[in-house]
N, C-alpha and C positions, 0 to 999 in steps of 0.2 A: 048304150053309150059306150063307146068304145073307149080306152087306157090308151092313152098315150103319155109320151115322157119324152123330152125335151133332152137332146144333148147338147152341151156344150163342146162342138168340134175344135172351136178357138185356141183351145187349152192344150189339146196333143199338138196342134198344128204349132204352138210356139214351143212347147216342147221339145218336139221335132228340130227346129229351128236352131235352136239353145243349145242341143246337142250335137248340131254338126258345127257348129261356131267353136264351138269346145274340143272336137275332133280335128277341125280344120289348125286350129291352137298350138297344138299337141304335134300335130303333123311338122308346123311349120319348127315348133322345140326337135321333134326329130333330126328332121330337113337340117338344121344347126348345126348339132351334136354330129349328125353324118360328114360336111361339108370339114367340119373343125378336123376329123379324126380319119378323114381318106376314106369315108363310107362306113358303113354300117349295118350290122346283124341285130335281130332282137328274139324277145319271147315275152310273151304276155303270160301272168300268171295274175289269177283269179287270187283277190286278199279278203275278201268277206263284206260285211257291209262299207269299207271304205272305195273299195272298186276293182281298181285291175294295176297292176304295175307293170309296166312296159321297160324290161331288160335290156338296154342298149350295150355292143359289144364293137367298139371301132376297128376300123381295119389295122388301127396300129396297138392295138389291146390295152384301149383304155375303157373303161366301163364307166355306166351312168344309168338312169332309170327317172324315168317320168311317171308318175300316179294319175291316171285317169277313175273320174266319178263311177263309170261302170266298165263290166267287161265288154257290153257290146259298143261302147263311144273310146274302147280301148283299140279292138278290131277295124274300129270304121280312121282310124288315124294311124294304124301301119300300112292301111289299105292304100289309104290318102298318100303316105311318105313313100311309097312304093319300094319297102325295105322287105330283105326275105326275113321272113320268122320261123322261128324251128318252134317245132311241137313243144320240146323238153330240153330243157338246159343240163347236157351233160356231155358227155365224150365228145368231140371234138369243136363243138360248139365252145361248151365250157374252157376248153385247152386252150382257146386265142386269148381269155385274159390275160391281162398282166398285170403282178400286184407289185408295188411298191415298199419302197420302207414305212409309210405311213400305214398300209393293209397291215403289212406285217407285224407290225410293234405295237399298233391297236391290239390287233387276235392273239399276242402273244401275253399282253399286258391283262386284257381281260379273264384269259385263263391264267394267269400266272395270282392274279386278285390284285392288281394298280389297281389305285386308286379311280374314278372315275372323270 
């Protein structure tokens, strides 16, 4: 008599489902943040078991960031926004932000030990 074992395909297939709903989401928060700030740069960085953070940098160098559940439903929503993504956030990427006095006086205040 032969083993057999029964899958439940059901369960990836809504999976599946759930996480393009969820990318498609994310796409459409991108799509936003781009339209608000004359377009938009990003980079996705891998955060651990919470997921993937999706680095938004506007064309007028305002910054923003969206937290996706994984890295790969993090890819499939810059893919979806059709925005460029850089490898790594640094040299001239990095240089279009622009920090404010609120950046500033936060970062200052924190190392300086304000209060919280």
């Amino acid at each position: 008599m032969a083993d057999t074992q029964q899958v439940d395909e059901t369960t990836g297939a809504i999976q599946d489902v759930k996480a393009e709903r969820k990318a498609a989401k994310l796409a459409q928060r991108i799509n936003a943040f781009a339209k608000e700030h004359g377009g938009t740069e990003g980079h996705v960085e891998y955060i651990g078991q919470r997921g993937a953070r999706i680095v938004l940098v506007g064309a007028d160098g305002a910054w923003g960031d969206v937290v996706a559940p994984t890295f790969t439903i993090a890819e499939e929503a810059v893919k979806k926004a059709g925005i460029t993504v850089h490898e790594t956030f640094d040299g001239e990427f990095a240089a279009k932000v622009k920090t404010g006095p609120y950046e500033w006086k936060r970062m200052a205040g924190i190392q300086l030990g304000a209060p919280k």
